[in-house]
TORTOR-795789 format. One record per residue: residue number from 1; residue in three letters; x, y, z of N, C-alpha, C, O in turn. Coordinates in steps of 0.02 Angstrom, whole numbers. Example, Ala and Ser with C-alpha at 12.3 -4.5 7.8 and 13.67 -1.06 7.14 Angstrom:
% TORTOR-795789
   nr  rest     n.X     n.Y     n.Z    ca.X    ca.Y    ca.Z     c.X     c.Y     c.Z     o.X     o.Y     o.Z
    1   ALA     660    -284     390     615    -225     390     660    -165     390     712    -166     423
    2   SER     642    -112     354     684     -53     357     645       2     394     670      57     402
END
This chain:
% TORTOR-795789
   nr  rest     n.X     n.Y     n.Z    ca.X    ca.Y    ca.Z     c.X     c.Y     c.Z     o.X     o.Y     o.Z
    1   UNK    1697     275    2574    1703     317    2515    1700     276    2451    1669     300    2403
    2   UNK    1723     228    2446    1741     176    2391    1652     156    2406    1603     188    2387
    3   UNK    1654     117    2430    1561      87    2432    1497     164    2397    1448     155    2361
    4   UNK    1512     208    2414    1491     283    2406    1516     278    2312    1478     269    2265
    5   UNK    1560     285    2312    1576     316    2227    1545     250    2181    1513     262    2130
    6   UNK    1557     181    2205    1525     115    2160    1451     107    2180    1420      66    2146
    7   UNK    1412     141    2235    1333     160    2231    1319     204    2165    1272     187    2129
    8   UNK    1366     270    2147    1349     314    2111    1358     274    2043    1310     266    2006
    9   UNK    1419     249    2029    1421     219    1975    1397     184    1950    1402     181    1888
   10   UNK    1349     132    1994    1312      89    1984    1240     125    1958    1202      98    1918
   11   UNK    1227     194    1989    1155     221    1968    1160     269    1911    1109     294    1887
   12   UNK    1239     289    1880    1234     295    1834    1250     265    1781    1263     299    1731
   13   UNK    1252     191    1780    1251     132    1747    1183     132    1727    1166     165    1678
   14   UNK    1123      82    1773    1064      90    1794    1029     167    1761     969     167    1750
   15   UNK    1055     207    1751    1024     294    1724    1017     268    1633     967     257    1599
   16   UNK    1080     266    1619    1121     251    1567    1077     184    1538    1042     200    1489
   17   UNK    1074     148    1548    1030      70    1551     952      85    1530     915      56    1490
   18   UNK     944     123    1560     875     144    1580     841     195    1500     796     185    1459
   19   UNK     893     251    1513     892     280    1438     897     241    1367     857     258    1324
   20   UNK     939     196    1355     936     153    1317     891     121    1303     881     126    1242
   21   UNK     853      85    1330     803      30    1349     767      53    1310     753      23    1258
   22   UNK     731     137    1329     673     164    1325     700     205    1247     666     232    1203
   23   UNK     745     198    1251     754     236    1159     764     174    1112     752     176    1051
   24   UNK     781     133    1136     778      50    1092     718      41    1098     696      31    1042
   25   UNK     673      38    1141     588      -6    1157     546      41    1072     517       7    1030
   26   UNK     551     106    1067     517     122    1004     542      92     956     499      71     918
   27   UNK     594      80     941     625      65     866     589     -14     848     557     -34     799
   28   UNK     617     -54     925     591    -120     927     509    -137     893     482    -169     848
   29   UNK     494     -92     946     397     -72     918     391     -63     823     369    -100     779
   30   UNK     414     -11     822     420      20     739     441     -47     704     401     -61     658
   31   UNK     499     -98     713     516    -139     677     451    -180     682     427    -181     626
   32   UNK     419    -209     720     391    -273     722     329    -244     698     293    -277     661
   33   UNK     306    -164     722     238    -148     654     257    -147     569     220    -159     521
   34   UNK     332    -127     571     329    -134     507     325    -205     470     294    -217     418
   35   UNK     362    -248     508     349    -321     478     260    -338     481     240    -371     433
   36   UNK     212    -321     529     160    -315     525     127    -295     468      83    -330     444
   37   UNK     140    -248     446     117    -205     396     152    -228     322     122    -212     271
   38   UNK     196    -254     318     231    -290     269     205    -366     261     213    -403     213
   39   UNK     175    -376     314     134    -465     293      75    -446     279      46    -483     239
   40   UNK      36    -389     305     -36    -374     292     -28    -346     197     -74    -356     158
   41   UNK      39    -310     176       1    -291     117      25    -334      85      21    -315      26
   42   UNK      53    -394      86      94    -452      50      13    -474       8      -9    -461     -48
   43   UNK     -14    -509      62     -78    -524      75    -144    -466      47    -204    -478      48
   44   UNK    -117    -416      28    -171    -363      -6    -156    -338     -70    -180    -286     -91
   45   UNK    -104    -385    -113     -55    -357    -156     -67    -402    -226     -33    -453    -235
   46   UNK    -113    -382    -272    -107    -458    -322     -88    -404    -387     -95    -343    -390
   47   UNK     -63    -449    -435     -38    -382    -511     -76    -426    -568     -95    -485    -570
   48   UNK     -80    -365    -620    -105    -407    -680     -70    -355    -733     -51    -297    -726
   49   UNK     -68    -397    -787      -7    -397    -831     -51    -368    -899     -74    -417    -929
   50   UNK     -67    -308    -931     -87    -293    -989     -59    -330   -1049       0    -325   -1063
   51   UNK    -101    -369   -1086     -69    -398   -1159     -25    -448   -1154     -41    -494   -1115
   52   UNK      15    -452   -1176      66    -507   -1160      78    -574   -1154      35    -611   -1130
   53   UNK     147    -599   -1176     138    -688   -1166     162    -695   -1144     210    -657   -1139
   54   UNK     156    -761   -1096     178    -782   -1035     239    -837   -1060     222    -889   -1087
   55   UNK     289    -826   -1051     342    -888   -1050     378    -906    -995     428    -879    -970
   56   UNK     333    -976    -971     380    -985    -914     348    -940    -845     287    -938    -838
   57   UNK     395    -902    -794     389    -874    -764     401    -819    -788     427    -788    -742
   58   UNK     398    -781    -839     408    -736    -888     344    -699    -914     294    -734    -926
   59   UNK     341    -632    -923     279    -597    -945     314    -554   -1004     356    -511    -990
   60   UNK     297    -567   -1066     338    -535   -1114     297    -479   -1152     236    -488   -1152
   61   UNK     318    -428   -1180     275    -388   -1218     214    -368   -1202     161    -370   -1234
   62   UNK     230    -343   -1134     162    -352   -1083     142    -245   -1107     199    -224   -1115
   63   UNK     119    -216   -1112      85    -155   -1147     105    -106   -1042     139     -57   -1024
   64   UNK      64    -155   -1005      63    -108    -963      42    -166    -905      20    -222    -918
   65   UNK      55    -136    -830      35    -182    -761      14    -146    -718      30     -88    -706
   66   UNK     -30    -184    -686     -80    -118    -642     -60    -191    -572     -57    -251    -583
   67   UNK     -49    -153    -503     -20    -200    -493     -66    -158    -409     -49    -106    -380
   68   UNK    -142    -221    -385    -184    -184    -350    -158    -179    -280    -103    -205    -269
   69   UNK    -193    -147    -227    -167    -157    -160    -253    -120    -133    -282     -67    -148
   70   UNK    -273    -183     -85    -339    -187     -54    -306    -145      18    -261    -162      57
   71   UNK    -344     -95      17    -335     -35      91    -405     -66     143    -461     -42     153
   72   UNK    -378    -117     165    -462    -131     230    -446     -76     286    -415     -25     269
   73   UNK    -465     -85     350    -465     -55     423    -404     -67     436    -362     -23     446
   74   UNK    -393    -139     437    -341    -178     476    -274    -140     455    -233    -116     494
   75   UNK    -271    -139     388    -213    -118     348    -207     -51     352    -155     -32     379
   76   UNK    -248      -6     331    -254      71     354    -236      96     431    -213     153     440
   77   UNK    -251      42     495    -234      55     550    -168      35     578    -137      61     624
   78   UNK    -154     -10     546     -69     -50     556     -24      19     503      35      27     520
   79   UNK     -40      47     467       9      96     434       6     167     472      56     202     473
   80   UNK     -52     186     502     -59     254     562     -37     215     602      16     244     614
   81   UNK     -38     176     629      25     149     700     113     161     670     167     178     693
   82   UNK      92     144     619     182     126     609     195     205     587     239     231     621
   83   UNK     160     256     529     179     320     551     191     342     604     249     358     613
   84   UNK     152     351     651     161     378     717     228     339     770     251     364     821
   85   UNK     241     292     747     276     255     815     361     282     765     402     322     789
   86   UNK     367     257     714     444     294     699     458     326     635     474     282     595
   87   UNK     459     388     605     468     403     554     540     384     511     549     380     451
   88   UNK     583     376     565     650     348     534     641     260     494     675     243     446
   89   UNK     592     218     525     564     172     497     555     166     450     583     134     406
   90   UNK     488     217     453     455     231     392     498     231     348     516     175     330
   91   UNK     528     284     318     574     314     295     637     281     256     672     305     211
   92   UNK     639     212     290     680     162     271     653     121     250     685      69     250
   93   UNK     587     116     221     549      66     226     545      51     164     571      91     125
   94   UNK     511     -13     134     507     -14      51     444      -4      38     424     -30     -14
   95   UNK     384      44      88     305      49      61     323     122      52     359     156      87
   96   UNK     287     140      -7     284     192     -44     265     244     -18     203     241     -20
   97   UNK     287     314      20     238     338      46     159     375      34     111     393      67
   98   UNK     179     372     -26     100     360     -76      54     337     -24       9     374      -5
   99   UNK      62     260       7      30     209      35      -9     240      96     -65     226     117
  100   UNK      33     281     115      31     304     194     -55     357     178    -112     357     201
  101   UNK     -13     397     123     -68     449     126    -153     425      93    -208     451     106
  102   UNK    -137     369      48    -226     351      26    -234     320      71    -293     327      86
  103   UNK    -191     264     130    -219     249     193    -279     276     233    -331     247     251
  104   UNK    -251     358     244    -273     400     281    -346     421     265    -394     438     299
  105   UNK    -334     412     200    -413     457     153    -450     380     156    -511     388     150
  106   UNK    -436     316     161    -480     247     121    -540     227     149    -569     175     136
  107   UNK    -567     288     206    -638     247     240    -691     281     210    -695     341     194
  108   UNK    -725     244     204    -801     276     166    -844     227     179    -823     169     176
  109   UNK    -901     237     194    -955     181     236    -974     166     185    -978     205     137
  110   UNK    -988     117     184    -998      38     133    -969      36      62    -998      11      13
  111   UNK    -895      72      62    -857      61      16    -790      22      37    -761      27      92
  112   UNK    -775     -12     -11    -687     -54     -20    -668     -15     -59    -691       2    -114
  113   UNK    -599       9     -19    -538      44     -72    -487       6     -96    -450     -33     -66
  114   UNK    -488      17    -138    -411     -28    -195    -358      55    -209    -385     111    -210
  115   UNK    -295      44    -217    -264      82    -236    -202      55    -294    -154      29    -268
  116   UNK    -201      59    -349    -192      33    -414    -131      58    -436    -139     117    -452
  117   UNK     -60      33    -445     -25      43    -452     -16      59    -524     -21       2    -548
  118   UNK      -5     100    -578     -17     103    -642      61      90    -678      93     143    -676
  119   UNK      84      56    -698     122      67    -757     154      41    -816     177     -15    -822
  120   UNK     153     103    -874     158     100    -922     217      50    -975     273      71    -989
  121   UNK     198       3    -991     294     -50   -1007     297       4   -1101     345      27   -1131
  122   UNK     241       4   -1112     247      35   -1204     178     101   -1177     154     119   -1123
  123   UNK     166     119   -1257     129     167   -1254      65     128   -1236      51      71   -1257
  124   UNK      17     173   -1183     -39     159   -1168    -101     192   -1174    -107     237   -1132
  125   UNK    -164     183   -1222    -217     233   -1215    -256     200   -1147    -301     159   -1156
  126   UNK    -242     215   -1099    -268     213   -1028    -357     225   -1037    -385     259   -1080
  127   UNK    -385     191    -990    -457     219    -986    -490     193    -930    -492     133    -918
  128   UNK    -511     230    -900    -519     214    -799    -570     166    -790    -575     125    -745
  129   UNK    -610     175    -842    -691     143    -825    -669      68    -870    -718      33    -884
  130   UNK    -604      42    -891    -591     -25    -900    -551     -60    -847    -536    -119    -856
  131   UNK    -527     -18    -770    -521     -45    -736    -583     -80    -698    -638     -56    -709
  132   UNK    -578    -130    -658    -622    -163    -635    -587    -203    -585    -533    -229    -600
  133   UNK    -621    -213    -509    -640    -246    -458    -688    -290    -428    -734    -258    -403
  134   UNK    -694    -359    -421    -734    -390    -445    -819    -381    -457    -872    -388    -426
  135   UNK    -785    -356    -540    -837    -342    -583    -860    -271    -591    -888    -248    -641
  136   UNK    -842    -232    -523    -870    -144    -534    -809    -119    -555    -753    -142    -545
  137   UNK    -832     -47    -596    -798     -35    -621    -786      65    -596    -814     108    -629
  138   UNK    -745      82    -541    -784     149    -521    -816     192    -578    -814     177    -638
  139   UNK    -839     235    -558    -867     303    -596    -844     354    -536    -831     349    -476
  140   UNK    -847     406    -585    -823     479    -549    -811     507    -480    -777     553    -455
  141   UNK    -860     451    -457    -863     500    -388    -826     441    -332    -809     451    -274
  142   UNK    -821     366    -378    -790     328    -348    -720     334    -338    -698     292    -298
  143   UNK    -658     389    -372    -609     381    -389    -576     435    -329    -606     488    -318
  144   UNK    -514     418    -291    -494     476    -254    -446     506    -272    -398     468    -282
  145   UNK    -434     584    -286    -381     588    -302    -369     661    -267    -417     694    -247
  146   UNK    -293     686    -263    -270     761    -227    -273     739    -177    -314     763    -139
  147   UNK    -227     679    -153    -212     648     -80    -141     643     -76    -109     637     -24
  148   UNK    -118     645    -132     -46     652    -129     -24     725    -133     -72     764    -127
  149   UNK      35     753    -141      74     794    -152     101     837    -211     113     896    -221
  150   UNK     104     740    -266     115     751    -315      48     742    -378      16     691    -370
  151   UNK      31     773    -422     -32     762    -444       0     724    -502     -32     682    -533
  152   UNK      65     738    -519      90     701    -578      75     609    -541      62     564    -581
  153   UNK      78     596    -487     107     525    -460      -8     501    -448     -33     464    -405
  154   UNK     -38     533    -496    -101     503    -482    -161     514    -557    -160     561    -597
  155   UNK    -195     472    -556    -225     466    -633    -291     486    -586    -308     472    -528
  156   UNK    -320     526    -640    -413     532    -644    -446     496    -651    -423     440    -660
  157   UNK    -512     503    -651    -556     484    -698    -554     496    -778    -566     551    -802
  158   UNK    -539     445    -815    -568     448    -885    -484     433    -930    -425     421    -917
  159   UNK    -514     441    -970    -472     422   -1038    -399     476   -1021    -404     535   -1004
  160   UNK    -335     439   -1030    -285     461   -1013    -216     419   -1060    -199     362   -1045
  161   UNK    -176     467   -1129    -118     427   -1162     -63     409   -1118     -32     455   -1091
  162   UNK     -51     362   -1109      15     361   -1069      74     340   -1100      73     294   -1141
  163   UNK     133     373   -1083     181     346   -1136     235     279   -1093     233     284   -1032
  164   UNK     280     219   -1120     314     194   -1113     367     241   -1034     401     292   -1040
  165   UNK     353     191    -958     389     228    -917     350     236    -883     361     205    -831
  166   UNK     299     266    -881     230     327    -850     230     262    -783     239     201    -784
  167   UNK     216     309    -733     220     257    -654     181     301    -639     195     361    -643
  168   UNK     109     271    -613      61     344    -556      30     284    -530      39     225    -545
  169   UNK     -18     318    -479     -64     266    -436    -144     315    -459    -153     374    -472
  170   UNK    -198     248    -454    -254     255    -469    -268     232    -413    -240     183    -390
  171   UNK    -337     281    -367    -361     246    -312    -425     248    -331    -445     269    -385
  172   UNK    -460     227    -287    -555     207    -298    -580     140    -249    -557      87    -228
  173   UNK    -643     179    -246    -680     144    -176    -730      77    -231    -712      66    -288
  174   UNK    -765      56    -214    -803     -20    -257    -839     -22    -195    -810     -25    -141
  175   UNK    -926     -18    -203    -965     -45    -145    -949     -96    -109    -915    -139    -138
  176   UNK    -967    -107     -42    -916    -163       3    -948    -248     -51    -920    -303     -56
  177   UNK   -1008    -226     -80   -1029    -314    -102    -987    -323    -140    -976    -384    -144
  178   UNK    -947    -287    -180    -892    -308    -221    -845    -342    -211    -809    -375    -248
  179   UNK    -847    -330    -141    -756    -369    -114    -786    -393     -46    -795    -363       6
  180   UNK    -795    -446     -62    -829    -480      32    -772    -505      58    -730    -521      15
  181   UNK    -757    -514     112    -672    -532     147    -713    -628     132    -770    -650     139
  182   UNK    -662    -651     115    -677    -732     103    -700    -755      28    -701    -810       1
  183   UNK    -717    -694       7    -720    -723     -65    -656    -731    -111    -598    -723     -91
  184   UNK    -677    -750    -180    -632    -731    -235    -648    -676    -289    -701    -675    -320
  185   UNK    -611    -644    -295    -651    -582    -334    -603    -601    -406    -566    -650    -415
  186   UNK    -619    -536    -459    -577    -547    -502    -550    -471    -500    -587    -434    -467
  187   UNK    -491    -439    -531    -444    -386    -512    -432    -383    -579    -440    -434    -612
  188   UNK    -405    -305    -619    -399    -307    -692    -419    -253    -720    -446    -203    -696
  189   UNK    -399    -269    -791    -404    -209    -842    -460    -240    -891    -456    -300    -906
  190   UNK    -515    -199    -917    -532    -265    -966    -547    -315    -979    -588    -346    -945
  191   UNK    -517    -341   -1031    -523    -431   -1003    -459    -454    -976    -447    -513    -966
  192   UNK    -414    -399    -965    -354    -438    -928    -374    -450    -832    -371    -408    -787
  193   UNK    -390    -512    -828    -426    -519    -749    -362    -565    -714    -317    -598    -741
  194   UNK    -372    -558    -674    -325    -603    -608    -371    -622    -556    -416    -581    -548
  195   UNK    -373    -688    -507    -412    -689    -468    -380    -677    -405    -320    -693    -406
  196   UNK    -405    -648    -333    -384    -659    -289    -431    -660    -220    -485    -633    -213
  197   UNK    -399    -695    -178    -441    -695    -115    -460    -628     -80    -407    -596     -81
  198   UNK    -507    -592     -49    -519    -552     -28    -495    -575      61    -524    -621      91
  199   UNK    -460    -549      80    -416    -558     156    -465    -534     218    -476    -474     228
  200   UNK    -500    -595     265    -541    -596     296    -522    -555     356    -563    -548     402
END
């Protein structure tokens, strides 16, 4: 009887064990895509600073910062894994879910998508066609927008006042010769440019 009740106990140890395992094994998964997905956009992430002087490690009296994020395959497919595997992740996560949704929309055959973080430090007369990717600059049909939720959290095409505060995202595709993986491109407003590696 004793050998009989420490069989049972043992298989509902082993039951118990078993359940665990398999409700820890997703989270485990979810964590290590999200660190995935957190080194891929580290690596897809460069900012540039409207106006301003630089002191030091310091950007002073800067007007406005557009601050880019390159959407390849790699990166668009590492963020639909990590949606799907844990929304509690997600959810906790420090990527915007902004991110998730131009992910979803960023393939277009022989286009590179950038998605452009916009915001305003003072008043800004905004104007789309002075953003630029190395060297193009979209037009109309390059720009995506009504992918979000919020239409306030996304800029158009074209001339737009923005006041001191204003936070939205600008997305837009750039023919793939614009952004070859291995080059250096330049990223920017204007003549405010930054250079960065395009991530092979």
């Amino acid at each position: 009887m004793k050998v009989f009740s420490r069989n049972i106990r043992f298989a509902a140890f082993l039951a118990a064990a078993g359940f665990f395992l398999t409700w820890a094994f997703p989270a485990s998964a979810a964590d290590r895509l999200l660190r995935e997905v957190e080194t891929l956009l580290q690596a897809r992430t460069v900012s540039c600073h409207i106006e301003g002087q630089v002191l030091g490690d310091l950007m002073l009296n800067s007007r406005g910062k557009l601050t880019f994020l390159y959407v390849d395959r790699k990166l668009a497919d590492a963020l639909e894994r990590l949606r799907k595997a844990d929304s509690l992740t997600v959810r906790s996560s420090n990527v915007p879910p902004q991110i998730f949704d131009y992910a979803a929309a960023s393939r277009r055959r022989g286009r590179s998508f950038f998605v452009a973080r916009v915001e305003a430090l003072k008043n800004w007369d905004f104007d789309s066609s002075m953003v630029s990717a190395g060297g193009y600059s979209p037009a109309r049909e390059d720009v995506l927008t009504g992918v979000t939720d919020n239409p306030f959290r996304e800029i158009k095409f074209g001339e737009l006042k923005l006041t001191g505060g204003f936070d939205a995202y600008f997305a837009f595709f750039v023919p793939s010769e614009y952004a070859k993986p291995g080059e250096t491109i330049s990223l920017g407003y204007a003549d405010y440019q930054t250079d960065w590696p395009v991530p092979r």
